[in-house]
C-alpha positions as a printed NumPy array, in Angstrom:
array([[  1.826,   1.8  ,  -2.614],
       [  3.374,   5.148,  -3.933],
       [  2.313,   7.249,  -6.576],
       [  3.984,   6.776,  -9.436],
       [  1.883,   9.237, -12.214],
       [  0.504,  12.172, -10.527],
       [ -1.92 ,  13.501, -13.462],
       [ -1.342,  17.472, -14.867],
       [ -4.547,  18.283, -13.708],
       [ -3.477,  17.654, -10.2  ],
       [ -0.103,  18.729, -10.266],
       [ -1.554,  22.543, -10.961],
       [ -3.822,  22.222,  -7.603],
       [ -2.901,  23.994,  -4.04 ],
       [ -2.786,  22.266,  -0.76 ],
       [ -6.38 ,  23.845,  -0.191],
       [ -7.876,  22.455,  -3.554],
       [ -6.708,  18.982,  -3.193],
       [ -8.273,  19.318,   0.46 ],
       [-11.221,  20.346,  -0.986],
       [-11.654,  17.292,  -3.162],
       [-10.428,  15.045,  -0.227],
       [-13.237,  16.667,   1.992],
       [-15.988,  16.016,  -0.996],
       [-15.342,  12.381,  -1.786],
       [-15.496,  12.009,   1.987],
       [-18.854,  13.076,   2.38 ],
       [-20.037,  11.783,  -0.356],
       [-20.585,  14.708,  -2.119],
       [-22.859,  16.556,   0.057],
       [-21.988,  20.019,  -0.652],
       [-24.261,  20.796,   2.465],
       [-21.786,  18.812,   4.592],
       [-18.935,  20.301,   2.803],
       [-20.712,  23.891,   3.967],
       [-21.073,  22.89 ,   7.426],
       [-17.052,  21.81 ,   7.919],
       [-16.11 ,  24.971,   6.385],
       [-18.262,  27.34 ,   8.488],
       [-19.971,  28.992,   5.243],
       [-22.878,  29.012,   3.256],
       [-23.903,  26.473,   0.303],
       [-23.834,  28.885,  -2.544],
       [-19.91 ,  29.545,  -1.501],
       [-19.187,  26.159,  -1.575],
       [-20.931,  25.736,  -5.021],
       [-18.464,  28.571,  -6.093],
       [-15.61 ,  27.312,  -5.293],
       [-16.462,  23.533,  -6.877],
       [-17.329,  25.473,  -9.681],
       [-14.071,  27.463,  -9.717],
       [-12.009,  24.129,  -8.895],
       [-13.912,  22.277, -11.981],
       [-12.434,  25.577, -14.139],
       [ -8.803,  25.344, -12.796],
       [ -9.183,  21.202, -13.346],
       [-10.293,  21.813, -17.537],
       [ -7.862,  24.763, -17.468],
       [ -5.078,  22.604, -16.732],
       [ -6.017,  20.479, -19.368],
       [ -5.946,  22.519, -22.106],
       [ -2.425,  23.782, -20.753],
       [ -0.429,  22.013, -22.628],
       [ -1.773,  22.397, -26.33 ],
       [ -1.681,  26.076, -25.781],
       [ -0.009,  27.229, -22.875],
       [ -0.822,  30.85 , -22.925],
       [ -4.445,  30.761, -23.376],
       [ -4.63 ,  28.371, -20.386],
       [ -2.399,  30.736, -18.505],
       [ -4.499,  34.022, -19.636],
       [ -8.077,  31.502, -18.762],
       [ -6.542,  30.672, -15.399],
       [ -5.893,  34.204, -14.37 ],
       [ -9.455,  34.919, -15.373],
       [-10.751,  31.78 , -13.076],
       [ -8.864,  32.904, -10.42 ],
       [-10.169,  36.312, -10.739],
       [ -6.85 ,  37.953, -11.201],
       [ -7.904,  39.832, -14.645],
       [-11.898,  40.007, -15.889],
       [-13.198,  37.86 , -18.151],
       [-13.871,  40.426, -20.952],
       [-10.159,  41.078, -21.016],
       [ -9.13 ,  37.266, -21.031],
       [-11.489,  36.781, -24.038],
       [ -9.412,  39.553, -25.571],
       [ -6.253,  38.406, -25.097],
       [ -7.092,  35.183, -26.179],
       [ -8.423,  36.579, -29.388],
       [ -5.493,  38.65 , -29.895],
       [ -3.064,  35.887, -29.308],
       [ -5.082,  33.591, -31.82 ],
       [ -5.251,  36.19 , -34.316],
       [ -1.724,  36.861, -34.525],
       [ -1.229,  33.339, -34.372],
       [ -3.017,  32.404, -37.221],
       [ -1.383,  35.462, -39.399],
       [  2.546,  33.943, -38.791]])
């Protein structure tokens, strides 16, 4: 049976991501088996579920306010810091709310 309503949250994950959550469910959750398939340590696996769980409520808020989403997704990703992402966003809502 095909797939018919692929959810947003989804949609915004890579190939790797969606292997990672195919890999977890297989093993039940064991982010010690997860660590093991991957050749790296536990801690680095806890990372990058914790990253994945920020891109997955990122999406979410995407589309109520695109650009804050956008701006916290560059920040999860580590492609800007986090002090400037909580700047921007409080720039953007500032001149929002003064329109």
């Amino acid at each position: 049976m095909p797939i018919e309503y692929v959810p947003q949250w989804m949609q915004s994950l890579d190939e790797d991501d969606l292997t990672f959550i195919r890999n977890f469910i297989l093993t039940s959750g064991s982010l010690k088996e997860i660590a093991a398939q991957y050749g790296v340590t536990y801690p680095t696996v806890r990372l990058r579920l914790d990253r994945l769980i920020q891109r997955i409520k990122v999406s979410e808020e995407f589309s109520s306010e695109p650009y804050v989403a956008l701006i916290k997704k560059l920040a999860v990703d580590e492609k800007i810091d986090l002090d400037t992402a909580k700047l921007l966003i409080s720039e953007y809502r500032n001149t929002s709310e003064n329109k």
